[in-house]
C-alpha positions in Angstrom: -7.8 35.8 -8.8 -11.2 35.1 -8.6 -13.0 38.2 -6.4 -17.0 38.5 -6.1 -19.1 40.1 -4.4 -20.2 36.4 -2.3 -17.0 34.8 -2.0 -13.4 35.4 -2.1 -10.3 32.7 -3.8 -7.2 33.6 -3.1 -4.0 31.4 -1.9 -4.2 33.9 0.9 -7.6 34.5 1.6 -11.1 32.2 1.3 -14.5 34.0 2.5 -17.9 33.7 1.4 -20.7 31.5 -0.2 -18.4 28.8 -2.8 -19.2 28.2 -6.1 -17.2 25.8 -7.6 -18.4 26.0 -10.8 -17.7 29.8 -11.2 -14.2 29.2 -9.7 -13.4 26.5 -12.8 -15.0 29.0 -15.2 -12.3 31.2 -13.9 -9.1 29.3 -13.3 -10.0 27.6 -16.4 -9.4 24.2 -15.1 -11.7 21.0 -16.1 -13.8 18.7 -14.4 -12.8 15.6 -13.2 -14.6 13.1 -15.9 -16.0 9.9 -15.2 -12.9 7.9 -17.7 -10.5 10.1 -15.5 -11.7 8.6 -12.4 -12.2 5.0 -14.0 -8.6 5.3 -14.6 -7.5 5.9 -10.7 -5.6 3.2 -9.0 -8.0 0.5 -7.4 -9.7 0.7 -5.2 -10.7 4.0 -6.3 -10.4 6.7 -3.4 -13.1 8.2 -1.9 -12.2 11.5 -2.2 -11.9 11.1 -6.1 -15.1 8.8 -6.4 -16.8 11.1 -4.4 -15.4 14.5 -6.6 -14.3 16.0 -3.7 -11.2 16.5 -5.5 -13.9 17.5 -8.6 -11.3 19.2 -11.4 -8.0 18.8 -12.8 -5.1 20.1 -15.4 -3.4 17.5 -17.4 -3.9 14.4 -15.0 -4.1 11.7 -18.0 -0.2 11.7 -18.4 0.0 11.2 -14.0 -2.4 8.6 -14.3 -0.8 6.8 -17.5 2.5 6.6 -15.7 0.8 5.6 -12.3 -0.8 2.4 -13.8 2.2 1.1 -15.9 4.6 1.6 -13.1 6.8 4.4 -14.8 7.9 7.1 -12.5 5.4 9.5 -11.3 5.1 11.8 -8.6 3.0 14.0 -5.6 3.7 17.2 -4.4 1.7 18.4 -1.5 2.7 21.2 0.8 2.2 22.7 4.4 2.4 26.5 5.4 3.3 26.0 9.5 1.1 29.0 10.6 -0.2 27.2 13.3 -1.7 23.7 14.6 -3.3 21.2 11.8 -6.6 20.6 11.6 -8.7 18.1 10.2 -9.1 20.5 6.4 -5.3 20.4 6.2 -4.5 16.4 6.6 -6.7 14.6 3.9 -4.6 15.9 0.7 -1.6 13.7 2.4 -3.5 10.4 2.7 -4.6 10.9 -0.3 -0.9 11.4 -1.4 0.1 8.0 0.8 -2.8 6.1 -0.9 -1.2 6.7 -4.0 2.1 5.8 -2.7 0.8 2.8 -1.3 -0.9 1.5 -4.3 1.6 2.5 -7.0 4.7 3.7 -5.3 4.5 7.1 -6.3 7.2 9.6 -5.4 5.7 12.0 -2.5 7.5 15.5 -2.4 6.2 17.5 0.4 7.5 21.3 0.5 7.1 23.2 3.9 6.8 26.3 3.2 8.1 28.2 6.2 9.2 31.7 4.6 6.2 32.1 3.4 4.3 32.5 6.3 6.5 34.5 7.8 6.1 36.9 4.6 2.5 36.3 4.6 1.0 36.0 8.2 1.5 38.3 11.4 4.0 35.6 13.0 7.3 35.7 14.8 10.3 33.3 13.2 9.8 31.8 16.7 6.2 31.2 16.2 6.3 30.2 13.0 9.5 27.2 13.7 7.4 25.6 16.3 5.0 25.2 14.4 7.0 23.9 11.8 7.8 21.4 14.1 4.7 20.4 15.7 3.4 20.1 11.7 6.5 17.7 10.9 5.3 15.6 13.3 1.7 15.3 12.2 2.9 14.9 8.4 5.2 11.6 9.5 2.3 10.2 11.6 0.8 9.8 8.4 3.3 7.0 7.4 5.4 8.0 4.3 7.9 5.8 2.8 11.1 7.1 3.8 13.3 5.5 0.5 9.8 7.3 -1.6 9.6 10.7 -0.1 11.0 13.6 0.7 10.6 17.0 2.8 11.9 20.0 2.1 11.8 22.4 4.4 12.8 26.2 3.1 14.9 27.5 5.4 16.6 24.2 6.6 17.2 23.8 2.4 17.5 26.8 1.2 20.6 25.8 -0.2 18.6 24.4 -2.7 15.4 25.7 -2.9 17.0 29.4 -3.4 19.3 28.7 -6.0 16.9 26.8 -8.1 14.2 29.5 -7.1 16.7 32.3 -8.3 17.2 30.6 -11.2 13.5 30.0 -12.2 12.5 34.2 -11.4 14.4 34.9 -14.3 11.4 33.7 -16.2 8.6 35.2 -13.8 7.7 39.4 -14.4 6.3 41.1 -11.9 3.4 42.1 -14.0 2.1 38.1 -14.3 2.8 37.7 -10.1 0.4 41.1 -9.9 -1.9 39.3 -12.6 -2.4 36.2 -10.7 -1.9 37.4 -7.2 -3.3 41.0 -6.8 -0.7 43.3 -5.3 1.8 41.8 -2.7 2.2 43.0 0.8 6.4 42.9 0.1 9.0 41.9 -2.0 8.3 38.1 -0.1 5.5 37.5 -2.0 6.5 39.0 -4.7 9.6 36.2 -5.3 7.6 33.6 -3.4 6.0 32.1 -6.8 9.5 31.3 -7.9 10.3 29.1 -4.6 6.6 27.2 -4.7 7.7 26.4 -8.5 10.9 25.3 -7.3 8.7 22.8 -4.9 6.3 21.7 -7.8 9.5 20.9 -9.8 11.4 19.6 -7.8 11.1 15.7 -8.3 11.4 15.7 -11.6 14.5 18.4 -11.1 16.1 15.0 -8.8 14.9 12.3 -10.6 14.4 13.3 -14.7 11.2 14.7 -16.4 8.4 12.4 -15.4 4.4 13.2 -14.8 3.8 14.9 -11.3 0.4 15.9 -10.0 -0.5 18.4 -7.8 -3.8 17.5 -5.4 -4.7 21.1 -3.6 -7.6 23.0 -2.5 -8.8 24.9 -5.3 -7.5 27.9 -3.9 -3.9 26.9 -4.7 -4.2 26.4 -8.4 -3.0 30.1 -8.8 0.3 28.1 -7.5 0.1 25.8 -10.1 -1.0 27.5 -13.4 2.1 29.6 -12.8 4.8 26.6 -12.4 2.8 25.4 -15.9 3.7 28.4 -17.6 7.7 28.7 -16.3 7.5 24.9 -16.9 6.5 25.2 -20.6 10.3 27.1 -21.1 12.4 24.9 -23.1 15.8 25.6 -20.7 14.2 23.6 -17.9 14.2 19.7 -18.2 10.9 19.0 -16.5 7.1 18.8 -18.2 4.6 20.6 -16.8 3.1 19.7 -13.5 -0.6 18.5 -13.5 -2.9 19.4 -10.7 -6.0 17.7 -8.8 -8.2 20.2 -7.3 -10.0 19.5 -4.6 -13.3 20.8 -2.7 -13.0 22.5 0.8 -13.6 20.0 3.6 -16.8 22.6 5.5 -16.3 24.0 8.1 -18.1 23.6 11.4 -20.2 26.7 10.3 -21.8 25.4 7.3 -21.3 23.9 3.8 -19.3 26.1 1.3 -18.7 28.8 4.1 -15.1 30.0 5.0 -13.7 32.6 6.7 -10.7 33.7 8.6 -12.3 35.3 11.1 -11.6 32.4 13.6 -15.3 32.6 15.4 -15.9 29.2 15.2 -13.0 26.4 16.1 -11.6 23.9 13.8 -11.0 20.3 15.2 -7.7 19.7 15.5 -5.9 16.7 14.8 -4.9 16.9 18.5 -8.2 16.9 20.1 -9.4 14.3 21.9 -12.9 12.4 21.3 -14.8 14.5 24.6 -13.7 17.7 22.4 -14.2 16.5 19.3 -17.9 15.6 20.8 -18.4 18.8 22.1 -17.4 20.6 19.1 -19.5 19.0 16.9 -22.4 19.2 19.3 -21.6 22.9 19.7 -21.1 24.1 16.7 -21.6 22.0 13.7 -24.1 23.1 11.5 -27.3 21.0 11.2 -29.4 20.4 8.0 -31.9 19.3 9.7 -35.1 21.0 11.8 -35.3 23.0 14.7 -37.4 20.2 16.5 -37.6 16.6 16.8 -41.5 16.4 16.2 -40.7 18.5 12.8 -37.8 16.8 11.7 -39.6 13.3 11.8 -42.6 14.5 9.9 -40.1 16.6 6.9 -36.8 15.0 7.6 -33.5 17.0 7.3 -30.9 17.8 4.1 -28.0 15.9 4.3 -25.8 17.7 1.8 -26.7 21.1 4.3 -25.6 19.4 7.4 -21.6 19.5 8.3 -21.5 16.2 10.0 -22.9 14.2 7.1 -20.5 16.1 4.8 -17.5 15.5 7.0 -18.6 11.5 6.5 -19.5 12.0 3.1 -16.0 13.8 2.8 -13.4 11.3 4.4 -14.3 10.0 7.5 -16.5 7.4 6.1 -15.0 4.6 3.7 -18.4 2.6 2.7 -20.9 4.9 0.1 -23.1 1.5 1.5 -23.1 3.4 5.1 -23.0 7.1 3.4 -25.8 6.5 0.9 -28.0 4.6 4.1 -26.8 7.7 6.5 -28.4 10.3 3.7 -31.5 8.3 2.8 -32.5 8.1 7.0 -32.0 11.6 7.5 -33.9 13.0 4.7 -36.5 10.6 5.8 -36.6 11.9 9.2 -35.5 8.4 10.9 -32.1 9.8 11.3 -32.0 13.1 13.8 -29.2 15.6 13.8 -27.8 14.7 17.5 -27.6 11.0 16.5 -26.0 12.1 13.2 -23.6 14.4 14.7 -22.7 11.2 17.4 -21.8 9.4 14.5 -19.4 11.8 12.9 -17.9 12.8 15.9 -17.0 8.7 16.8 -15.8 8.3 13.3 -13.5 12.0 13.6 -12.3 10.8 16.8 -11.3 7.2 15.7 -9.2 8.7 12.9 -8.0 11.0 15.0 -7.0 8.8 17.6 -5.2 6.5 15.2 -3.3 9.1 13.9 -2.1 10.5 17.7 -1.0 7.6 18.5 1.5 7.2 15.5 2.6 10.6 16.5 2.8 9.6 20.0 5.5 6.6 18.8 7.6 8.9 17.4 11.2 10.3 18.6 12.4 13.4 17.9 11.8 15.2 14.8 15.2 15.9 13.5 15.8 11.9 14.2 12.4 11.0 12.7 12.8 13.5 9.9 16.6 12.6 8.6 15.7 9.6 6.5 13.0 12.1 4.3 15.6 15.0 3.9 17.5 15.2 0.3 20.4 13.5 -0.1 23.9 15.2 -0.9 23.6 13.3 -4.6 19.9 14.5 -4.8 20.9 18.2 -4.1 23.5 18.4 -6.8 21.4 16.3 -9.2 18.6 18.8 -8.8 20.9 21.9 -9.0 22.4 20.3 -12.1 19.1 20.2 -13.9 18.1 23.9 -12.7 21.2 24.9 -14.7 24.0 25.6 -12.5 27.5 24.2 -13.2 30.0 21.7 -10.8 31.7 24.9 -10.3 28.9 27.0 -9.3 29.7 27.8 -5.2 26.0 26.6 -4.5 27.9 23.1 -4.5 29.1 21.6 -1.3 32.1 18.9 -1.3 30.2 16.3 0.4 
């Protein structure tokens, strides 16, 4: 649980100046090598050829299976604490790219309990938003026969036997090691429901690779499920991770907090907002007048906008690479490059809004993604539990 005095990684907490080398040096994880990306479905993604996902655990045997066709899968999860912004949404088309291009199995846990163990919310606060965040995750475009969500609560039928089982084999003293202290017994039992997540494909559908892509923050998440996954009882191999970069916020490159002074752009802004966030408060690598900035030019990999491009919102490195060279020559000023980002935000955004605005209802849209009766015993099956175990329904 890496703790400095700059900057602060935590699954619960992320403050301070990054340094993404120091945080590999102490999650032990390894860099994303230049064969490892090579070896990534064509056309590679951005967000790989770009190392914004920059590190991984054990992604060779993912990406083996991914380009013979043998079964492989995603996990990528949501914790509804509130409305999703732009940071939260690029891990899932990452995880539809992948679908799309090699029909990977998508698993994608909500993870409702734990915010309400976590966070300051009300169950009532806490279900809308689980709702609202549905929604966004199917305007992304899943394949219902590929993917599945499992929702805690609405599955805990599942998710808390196979959880109970897996606790057996998680002390106290690791979930203190890797956590810190918990705030209540929640917490304390929570690693054993986000391995239930992690393991859960291969728990439905045999012991296959699976890959985890997350913000560096959740590899905590992660190294755990490796270790209970490395326990000969369980008939699953141990789940590889891709760890990605924080997309900046607004404030400034490699600077988070959770203070909440400056806004996120949400994925249901509209482009006048979008506009006038970015104008407002995105921070600028470049100088504090025009005059100067033409004679010195600007740093692009300082300046939010550009990295939001650089990040996602810009599929040619052509157009990046071009972006970059004008404003370090001084051609390129920060209003027009903030303009730019903003239109290309805004077009994403808008695309996206309206596949959320074609949807119906979310227990309608949602039943087609929800575990089957054969998938729930299959999975409790593998956890351990016998046909007569009372966890098993007659449906």
């Amino acid at each position: 649980m890496p703790a400095h005095n700059d900057f602060t990684v935590t699954p619960y907490e992320v403050e301070g100046d990054l340094d993404y080398e120091r945080l590999l040096d102490q999650f032990g994880a390894d860099r994303l090598t230049t064969d490892q990306l090579d070896n990534f479905p064509k056309p590679v993604h951005p967000l790989v050829r770009r190392r914004i996902f920059y590190a991984e655990r054990d992604v060779d045997a993912f990406l083996d299976a991914a380009n013979h066709g043998d079964p492989h899968s995603v996990v990528t999860g949501r914790g509804p604490s509130g409305p999703m912004h732009i940071g939260h949404v690029f891990p899932f088309y990452f995880a539809k790219y992948l679908q799309d291009n090699c029909g990977t199995i998508v698993h994608i846990p909500i993870s409702d309990d734990e915010k309400s163990f976590a966070k300051d919310l009300s169950l009532a606060e806490i279900s809308q938003s689980t709702r609202d965040n549905l929604l966004d995750l199917l305007a992304v475009g899943f394949d219902p026969d590929r993917t599945r969500f499992v929702i805690d609560t609405a599955d805990a039928d599942v998710v808390y036997p196979i959880a109970s089982a897996f606790a057996r084999d998680l002390t106290q003293a690791t979930v203190n090691a890797t956590y810190g202290d918990p705030d209540n017994v929640g917490l304390s039992f929570y690693p054993a429901v986000q391995a239930t997540h992690l393991l859960l494909p291969q728990l439905v559908e045999d012991a296959h690779p699976t890959l985890v892509p997350i913000a560096v923050d959740q590899d905590p998440h992660v190294r755990i499920c490796r270790d209970l996954a490395g326990k000969r009882r369980y008939p699953v191999k141990k789940p590889g991770a891709l760890l990605s970069k924080f997309l900046p916020s607004l404030e400034g490159p490699g600077k988070m907090s959770s203070s909440g002074d400056v806004p996120n752009i949400l994925l249901s802004d509209d482009r006048a907002t979008i506009h006038e966030k970015i104008q407002q408060y995105a921070y600028s690598g470049g100088q504090t007048s025009v005059e100067e900035h033409r004679e010195v030019g600007g740093d692009p990999e300082e300046d939010v906008s550009y990295l939001f491009l650089y990040y996602f919102f810009e599929e040619s490195d052509e157009r990046v690479e071009r972006l970059a060279g004008e404003y370090r020559e001084g051609t390129l000023l920060s209003g027009e490059l903030k303009n730019i980002a903003a239109d290309a935000i805004a077009d994403f955004l808008e695309n996206h809004q309206y596949r959320r605005n074609q949807l119906a209802d979310v227990e309608d849209e949602l039943r087609p993604y929800r575990l089957t009766p054969h998938e729930q015993r299959t999975a409790l099956r593998a956890a351990g539990y016998p046909d007569t175990a009372i966890v098993f329904k007659d449906t």
